[in-house]
C-alpha positions in Angstrom: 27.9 27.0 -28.3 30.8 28.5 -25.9 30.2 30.7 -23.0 31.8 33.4 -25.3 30.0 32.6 -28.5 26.6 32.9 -26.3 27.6 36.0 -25.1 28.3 37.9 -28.4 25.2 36.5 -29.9 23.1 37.8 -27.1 24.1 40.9 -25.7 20.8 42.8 -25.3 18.8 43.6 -22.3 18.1 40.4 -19.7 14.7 38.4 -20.2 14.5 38.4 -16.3 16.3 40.2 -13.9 16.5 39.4 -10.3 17.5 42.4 -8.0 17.7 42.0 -3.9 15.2 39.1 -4.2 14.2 38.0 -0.2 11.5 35.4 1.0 10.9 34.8 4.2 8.3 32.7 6.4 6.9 33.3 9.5 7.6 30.2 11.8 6.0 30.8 14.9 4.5 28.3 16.9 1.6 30.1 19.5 0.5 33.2 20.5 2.9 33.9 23.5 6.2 32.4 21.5 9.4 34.4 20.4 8.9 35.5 16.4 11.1 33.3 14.3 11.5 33.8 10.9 12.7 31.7 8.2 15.5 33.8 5.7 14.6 31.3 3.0 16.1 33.6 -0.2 18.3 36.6 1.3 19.0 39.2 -1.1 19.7 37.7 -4.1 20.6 39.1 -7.3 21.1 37.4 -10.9 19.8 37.8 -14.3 19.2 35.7 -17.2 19.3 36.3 -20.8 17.1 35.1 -24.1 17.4 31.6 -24.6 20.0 31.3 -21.5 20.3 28.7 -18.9 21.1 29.8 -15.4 22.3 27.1 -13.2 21.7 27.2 -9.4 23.4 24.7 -6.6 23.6 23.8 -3.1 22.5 21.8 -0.8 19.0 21.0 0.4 17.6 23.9 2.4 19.8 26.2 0.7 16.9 28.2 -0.9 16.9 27.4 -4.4 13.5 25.7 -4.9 12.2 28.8 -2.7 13.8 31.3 -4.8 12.2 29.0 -8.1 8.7 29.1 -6.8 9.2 33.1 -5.8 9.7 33.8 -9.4 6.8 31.9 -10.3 4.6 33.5 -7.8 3.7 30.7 -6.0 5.7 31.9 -2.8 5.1 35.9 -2.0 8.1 38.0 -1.8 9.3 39.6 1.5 11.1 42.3 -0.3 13.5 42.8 -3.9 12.4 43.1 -7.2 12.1 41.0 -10.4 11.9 42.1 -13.6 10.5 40.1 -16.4 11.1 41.9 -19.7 11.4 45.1 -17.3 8.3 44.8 -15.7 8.1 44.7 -11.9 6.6 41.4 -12.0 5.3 42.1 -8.2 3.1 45.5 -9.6 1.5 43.6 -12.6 -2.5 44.4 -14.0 -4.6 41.2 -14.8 -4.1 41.5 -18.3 -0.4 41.3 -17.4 -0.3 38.7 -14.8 -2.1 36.5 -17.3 0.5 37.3 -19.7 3.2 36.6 -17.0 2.0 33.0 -15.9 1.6 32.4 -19.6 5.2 33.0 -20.6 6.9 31.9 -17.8 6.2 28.5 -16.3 8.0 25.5 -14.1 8.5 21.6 -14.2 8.4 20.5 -10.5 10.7 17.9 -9.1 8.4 14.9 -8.6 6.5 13.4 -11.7 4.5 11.8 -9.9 3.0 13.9 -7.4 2.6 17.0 -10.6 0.2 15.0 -12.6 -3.7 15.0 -11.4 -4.1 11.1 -11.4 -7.6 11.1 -12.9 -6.9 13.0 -15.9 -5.7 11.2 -19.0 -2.5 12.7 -20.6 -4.2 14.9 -23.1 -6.5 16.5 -20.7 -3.9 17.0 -18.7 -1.4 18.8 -21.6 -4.7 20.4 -23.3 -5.7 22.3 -19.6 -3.2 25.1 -19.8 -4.5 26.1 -23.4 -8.2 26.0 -22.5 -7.7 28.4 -19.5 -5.6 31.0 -21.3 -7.7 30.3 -24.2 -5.3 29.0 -27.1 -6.9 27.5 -30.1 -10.3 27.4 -30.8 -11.4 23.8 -30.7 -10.5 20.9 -28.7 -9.7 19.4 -31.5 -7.1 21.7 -32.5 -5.9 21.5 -29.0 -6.1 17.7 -28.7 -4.0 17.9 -32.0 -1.8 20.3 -30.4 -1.5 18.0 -27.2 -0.1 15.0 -30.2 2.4 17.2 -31.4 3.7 18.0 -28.1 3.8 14.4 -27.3 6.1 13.5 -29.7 8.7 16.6 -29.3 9.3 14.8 -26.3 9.7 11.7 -27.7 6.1 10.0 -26.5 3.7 8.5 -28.8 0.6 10.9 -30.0 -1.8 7.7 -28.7 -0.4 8.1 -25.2 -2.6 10.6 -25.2 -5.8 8.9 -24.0 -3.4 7.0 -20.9 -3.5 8.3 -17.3 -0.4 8.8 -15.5 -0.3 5.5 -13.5 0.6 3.8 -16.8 3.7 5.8 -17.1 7.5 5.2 -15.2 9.2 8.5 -14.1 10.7 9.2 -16.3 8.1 9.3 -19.4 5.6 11.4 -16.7 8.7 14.1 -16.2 8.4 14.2 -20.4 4.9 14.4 -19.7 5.2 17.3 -17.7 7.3 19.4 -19.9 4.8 18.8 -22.5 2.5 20.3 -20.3 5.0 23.1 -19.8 5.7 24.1 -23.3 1.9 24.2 -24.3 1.6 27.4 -23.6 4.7 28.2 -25.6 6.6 29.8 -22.7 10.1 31.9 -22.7 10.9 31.3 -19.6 11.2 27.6 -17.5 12.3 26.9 -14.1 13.6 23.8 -13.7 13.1 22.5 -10.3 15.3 19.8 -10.1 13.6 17.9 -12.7 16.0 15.1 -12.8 16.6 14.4 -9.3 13.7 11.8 -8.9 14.5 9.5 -11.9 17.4 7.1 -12.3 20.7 8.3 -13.9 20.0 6.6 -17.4 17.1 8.2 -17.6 18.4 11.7 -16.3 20.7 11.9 -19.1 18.1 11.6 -21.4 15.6 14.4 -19.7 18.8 16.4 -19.9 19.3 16.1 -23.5 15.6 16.6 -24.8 16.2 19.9 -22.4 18.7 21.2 -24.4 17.3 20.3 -27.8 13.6 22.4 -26.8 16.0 25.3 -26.2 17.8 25.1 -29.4 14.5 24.5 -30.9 12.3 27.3 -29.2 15.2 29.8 -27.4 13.2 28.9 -24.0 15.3 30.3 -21.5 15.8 28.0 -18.4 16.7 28.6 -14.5 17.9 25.2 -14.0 17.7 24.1 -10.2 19.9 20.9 -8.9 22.5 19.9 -6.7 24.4 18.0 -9.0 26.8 20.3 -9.7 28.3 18.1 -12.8 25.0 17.8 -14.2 24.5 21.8 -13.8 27.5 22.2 -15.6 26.7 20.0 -18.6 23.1 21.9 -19.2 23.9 25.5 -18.2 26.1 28.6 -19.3 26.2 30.4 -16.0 25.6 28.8 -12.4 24.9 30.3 -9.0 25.9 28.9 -6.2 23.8 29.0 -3.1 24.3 28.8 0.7 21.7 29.4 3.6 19.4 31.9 1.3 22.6 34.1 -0.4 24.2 33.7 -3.4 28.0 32.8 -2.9 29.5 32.5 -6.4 28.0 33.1 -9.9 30.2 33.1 -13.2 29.9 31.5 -16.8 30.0 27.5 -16.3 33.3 26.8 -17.5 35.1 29.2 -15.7 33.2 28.6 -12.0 34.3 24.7 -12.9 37.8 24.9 -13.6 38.5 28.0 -11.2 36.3 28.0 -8.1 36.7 31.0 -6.1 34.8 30.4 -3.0 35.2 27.8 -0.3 32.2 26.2 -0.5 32.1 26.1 -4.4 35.2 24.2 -3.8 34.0 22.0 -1.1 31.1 21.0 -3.9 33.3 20.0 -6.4 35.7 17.9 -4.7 33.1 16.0 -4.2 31.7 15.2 -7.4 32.9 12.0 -8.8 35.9 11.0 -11.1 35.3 8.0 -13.9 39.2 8.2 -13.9 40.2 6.2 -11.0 43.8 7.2 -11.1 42.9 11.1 -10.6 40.4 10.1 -8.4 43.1 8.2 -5.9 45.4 11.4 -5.7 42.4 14.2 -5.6 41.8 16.0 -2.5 38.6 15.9 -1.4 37.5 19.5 0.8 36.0 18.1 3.9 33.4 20.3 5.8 33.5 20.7 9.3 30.6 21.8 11.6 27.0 21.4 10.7 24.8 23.6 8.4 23.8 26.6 10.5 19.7 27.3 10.8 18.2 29.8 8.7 15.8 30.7 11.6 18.6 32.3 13.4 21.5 32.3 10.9 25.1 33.5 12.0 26.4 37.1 12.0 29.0 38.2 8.8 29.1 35.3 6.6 26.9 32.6 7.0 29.7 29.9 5.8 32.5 31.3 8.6 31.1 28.1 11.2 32.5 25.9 8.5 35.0 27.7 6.5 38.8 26.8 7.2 39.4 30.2 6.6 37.0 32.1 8.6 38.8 35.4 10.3 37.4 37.8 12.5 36.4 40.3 9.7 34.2 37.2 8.7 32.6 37.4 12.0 31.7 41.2 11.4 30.5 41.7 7.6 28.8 39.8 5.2 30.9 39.9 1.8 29.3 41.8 -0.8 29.4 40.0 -4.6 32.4 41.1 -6.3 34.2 40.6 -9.6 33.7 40.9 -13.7 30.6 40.0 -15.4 32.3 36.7 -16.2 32.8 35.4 -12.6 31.8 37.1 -9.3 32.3 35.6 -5.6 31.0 36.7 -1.6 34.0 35.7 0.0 37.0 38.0 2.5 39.7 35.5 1.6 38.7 35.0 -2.2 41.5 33.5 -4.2 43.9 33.2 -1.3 
C-alpha cells in the first residue's frame, strides 16, 4: 500500500499524538556542582495514525530510544503532552493507566538482556495475560502462548525452552510474542533489529509487517538504518540532539531530502550498484556532535552544517511545510 493509498484509507483522528514532548535528566555530580541538565527529547511533535508506522532516525544519542521509553512511561516527562486516543496520557486514573500499558507496549533492542533467564518461554509470553488478567485458565493462556508462538514462526513446543536455547534472532520473535499477548494497538520498536545479523534482520522485518497487516498494530519504529526505516515505515522523523529535523511520508523524505543532515544520512547508506556508487557524492560531516548538556544556541546542527549563517546562530527553525513533508532548516531547499 502507497503513502497515498494509506492516507485516503485512514484519514480519521491520530491513535497517538505527540505535542511539545521534552525529557530531560538531571546530571549533576555533588552537592556544590554547577546544574547540568541533559535535553534528551526537546520539544517534539508527531503523530501517528491506525495501523501506521512512524519511522524515527539518527544517530546514537540523538534521543530516539528516550523519546520511545517516554511514551511508554518508563522515562517521566519534563514537559509536552501525549495523547493516546485523546487522552493526556500523563493525567490518566488506574483504571486508565491499566488500560494504557495494556494497549500500547515495546520490543527493546537486545533479546537477550529482555528475557528473564529462568523463565521458560511460555511463562515468560503467558506473564503479561496473568497480570492484566486475560483468560481464565492457564491452560487457555498456555494455549494462547502456542498460538502466539507460531505467528512468529516458532514451534508451539518451544514453549517449555528457556531463553539460553535460543540465537537472537528466534528470542527477538520471542519477544514480540510476548508483545502482542496482550493484543496491543500501539508498538514501539526500539531498534529491534540492530542486535541480530542482517539475514536475520530481514526476516524480523518482514514478520513486522505481516502482524500489521494482520492486526492494524500501529508501530513507532526506532533505528538508524535509514534504508531499513524506509522499507518498513510510511512516514519517518528524523532526529538530531533531542529535535525533530525532518518528518514527511517515506518516499518523499527518500527521494527529496530537505535538510542537511537528512542528506548527510543518506549519502551514506550503501549502493548494491557499484557503478552509481563510484560517481555518488557522499556529504561528509565536519565537526563533532555537539553535547546535549550544554547544546548550541539557534540550531543545534549550525557547528556542522556547510550552510550555517548568522541567523542560524540566533533562532532555532520552527518545522515548516505541508502535511506530506515538513523540515527545521533557514536554508531549506537552497
Amino acid at each position: 500500500m502507497t503513502e497515498q493509498e494509506y492516507r485516503k484509507e485512514n484519514s480519521s483522528e491520530p491513535l497517538i499524538s505527540v505535542e511539545h514532548l521534552k525529557t530531560y535528566f538531571d546530571v549533576t555530580k555533588g552537592i556544590f556542582a554547577k546544574k547540568q541538565i541533559v535535553k534528551a527529547v526537546d520539544d517534539v511533535s508527531f503523530s501517528v495514525g491506525k495501523g501506521e508506522t512512524f519511522g524515527l532516525v539518527g544517530e546514537s544519542g540523538c534521543g530516539k530510544s528516550t523519546l520511545g521509553r517516554t511514551l511508554v512511561k518508563i522515562y517521566p516527562a519534563t514537559g509536552g503532552n501525549v495523547f493516546y486516543k485523546g487522552q493526556d496520557i500523563f493525567k490518566l486514573g488506574k483504571a486508565e493507566e491499566k488500560d494504557f500499558r495494556k494497549e500500547v507496549q515495546m520490543i527493546f533492542q537486545d533479546p537477550y538482556a529482555s528475557l528473564n533467564p529462568r523463565m521458560t518461554v511460555g511463562e515468560i509470553i503467558k506473564e503479561p495475560m496473568e497480570i492484566h488478567g486475560l483468560l481464565n485458565s492457564n491452560g487457555e493462556r498456555e494455549e494462547r502462548a502456542a498460538e502466539l508462538l507460531k505467528m512468529v514462526g516458532l514451534k508451539p513446543d518451544h514453549i517449555r525452552r528457556y531463553p539460553h536455547e535460543f540465537s537472537g534472532g528466534q528470542r527477538q520473535r520471542i519477544s514480540i510474542a510476548r508483545t502482542l499477548s496482550l493484543n496491543p494497538e500501539f508498538i514501539i520498536c526500539d531498534e529491534p533489529i540492530s542486535a541480530l545479523d542482517v539475514s536475520i534482520q530481514a526476516q524480523i522485518i518482514n514478520l513486522l509487517q505481516e502482524i500489521q497487516e494482520r492486526m492494524g498494530i500501529s508501530y513507532l519504529f526506532v533505528a538508524h538504518d535509514l534504508s531499513m526505516v524506509n522499507y518498513i515505515s510510511h512516514r519517518i522523523g528524523v532526529m538530531y540532539l533531542g529535535h525533530l529535523v525532518e518528518e514527511g511520508e517515506a518516499d518523499e523524505l527518500y527521494s527529496n531530502p530537505l535538510h542537511p543532515y537528512t542528506k548527510a544520512l543518506l549519502s551514506a547508506v550503501p549502493i548494491p550498484d557499484p557503478d552509481i556508487a563510484k560517481v555518488r557524492q557522499r556529504v561528509k560531516l565536519e565537526g563533532e556532535l555537539p553535547s546535549p548538556i550544554n547544546p548550541p544556541s539557534g540550531c543545534p546542527f549550525r557547528g556542522r552544517c556547510p550552510m550555517a549563517s548568522r541567523e542560524c546562530e540566533e533562532a532555532l527553525p520552527e518545522m515548516k511545510g505541508t502535511d506530506n513533508h515538513k523540515v527545521a532548516c533557514w536554508h531549506a531547499g537552497e
